[in-house]
C-alpha positions in Angstrom: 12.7 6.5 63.2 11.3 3.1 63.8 10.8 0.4 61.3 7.0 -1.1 61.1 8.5 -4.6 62.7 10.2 -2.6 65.0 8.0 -1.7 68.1 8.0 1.9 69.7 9.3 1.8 73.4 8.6 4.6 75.2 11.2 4.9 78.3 9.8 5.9 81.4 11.7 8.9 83.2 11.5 9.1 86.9 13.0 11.7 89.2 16.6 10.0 90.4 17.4 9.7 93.8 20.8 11.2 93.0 20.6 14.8 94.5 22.9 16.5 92.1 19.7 18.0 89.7 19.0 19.6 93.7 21.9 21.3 93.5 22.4 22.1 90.5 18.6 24.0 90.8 19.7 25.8 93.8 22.9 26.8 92.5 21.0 28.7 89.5 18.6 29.6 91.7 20.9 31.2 94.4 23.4 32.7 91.4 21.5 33.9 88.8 17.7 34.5 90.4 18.5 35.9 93.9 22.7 36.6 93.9 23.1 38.5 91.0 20.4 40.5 90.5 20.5 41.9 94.4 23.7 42.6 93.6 23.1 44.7 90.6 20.3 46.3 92.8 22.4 47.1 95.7 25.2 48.5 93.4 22.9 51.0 91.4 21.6 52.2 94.6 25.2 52.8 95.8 26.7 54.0 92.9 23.3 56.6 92.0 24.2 57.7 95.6 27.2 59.8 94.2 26.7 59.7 90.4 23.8 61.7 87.9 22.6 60.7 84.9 19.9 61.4 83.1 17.3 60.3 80.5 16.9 56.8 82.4 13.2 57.1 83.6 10.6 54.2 83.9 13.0 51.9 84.3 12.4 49.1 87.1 13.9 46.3 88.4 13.3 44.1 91.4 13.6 41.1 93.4 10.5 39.6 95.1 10.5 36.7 97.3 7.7 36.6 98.8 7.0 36.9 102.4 10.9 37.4 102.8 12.4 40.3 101.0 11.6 42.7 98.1 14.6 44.9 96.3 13.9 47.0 93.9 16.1 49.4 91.8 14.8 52.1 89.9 15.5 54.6 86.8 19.2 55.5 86.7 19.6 53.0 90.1 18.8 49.8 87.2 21.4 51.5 84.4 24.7 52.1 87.0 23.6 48.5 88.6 24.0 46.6 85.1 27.0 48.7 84.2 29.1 47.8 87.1 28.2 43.7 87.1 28.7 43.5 83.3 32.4 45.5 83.7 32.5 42.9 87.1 32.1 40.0 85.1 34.0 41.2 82.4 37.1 42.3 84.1 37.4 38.8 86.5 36.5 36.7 83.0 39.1 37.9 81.1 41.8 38.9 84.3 41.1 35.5 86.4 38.6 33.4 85.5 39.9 30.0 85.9 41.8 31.3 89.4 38.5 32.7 90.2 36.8 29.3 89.1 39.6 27.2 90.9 39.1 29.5 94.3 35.6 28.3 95.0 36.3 24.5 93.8 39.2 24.4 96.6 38.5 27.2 99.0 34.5 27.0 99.0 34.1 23.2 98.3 31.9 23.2 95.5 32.5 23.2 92.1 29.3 25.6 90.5 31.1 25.8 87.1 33.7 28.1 86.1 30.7 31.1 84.8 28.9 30.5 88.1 31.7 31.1 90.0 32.4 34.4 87.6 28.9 35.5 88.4 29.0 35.4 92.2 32.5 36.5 92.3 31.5 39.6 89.4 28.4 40.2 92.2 30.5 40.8 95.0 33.3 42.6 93.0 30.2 45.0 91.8 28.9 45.9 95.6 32.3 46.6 96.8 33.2 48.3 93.8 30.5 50.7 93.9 30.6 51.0 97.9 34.4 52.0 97.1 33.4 54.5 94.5 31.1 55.7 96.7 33.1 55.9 99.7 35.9 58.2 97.6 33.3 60.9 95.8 31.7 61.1 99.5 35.4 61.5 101.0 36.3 63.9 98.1 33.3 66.0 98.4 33.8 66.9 101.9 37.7 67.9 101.2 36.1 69.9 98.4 33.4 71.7 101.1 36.2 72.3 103.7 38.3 73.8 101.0 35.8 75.8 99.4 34.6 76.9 103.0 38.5 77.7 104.1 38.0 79.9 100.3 35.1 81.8 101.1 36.3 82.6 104.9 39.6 84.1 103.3 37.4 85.7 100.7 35.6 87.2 103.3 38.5 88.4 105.4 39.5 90.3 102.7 36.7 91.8 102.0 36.7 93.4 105.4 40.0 94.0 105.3 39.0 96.2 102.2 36.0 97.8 103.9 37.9 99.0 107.2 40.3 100.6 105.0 37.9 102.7 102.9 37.7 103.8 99.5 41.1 103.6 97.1 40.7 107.3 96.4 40.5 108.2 100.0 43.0 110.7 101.2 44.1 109.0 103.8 45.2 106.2 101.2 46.0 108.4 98.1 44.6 108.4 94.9 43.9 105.4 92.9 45.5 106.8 89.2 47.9 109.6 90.0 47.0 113.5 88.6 49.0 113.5 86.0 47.0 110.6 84.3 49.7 108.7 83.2 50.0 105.7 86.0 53.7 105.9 86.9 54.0 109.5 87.6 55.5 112.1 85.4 
């Protein structure tokens, strides 16, 4: 409020010289426009590789910078993408998040802020997290198929096995229930 003998002063705002508002716009930029969301693309895409679900059409999400890259995740790729950054961020948050935070300040250099650094961390965690999971149901599926293959080979061993020796009734073998009727004999 201004009194009526006090004049209004406008102040005049002008772009500093100090680069800090730089980074600070390319550090949002880099974490939470182009970082995180490829990661939550690449990580549905991964994790839809060796997982089902249903009931998640229409769904979309991308990342388009023009005249450089375009990502895109789609239907059940967008849900399994979301789920593993969120459980990412969650999990480094409450397990490490001021180690995580401290990490980049004297490892990296730069000090983005303690939920920047959880972001990018929770980003990588969610790709190699999902490249893991992957990596196991892929390793696990092909034990399964040599298991089940080493099954239907023995399967079918005895089967011929069965065939070359003929019917169970066959006299060569003897009857299958004996004459009496009774199973065990008389």
């Amino acid at each position: 409020m201004s009194s009526p003998d006090r004049p209004i002063i406008f102040q005049q705002t002008t772009v500093s010289s100090d680069p800090s508002w730089m980074e600070d716009a390319f550090r949002f930029f880099f974490s939470y426009v182009v970082l995180a969301p490829v990661a939550v693309i690449i990580a549905g895409k991964l994790a839809a590789q060796g997982l089902r679900l249903s009931g998640q059409n229409g769904q979309l999400f991308q990342v388009k910078i023009p005249a450089v890259v375009t990502i895109r995740a789609s239907n059940q790729e967008v849900t399994f993408g979301f789920t593993f950054y969120l459980i990412c961020l969650l999990v480094a948050g409450l397990g490490a998040g001021r180690t995580i935070h401290q990490l980049f300040v004297e490892r990296f250099g730069v000090d983005p802020g303690q939920f920047t650094s959880l972001c990018v961390f929770s980003s990588l965690m969610a790709i190699t997290s999902s490249a893991l999971m992957l990596a196991v149901i892929r390793l696990s599926n092909r034990v399964r198929s040599r298991s089940e293959r080493a099954l239907k080979e023995k399967y079918r061993k005895v089967l011929e096995e069965l065939k070359r020796r003929g019917p169970l009734d066959h006299p060569a073998v003897g009857p299958a229930v004996p004459k009496d009727g009774k199973g065990e004999g008389k």
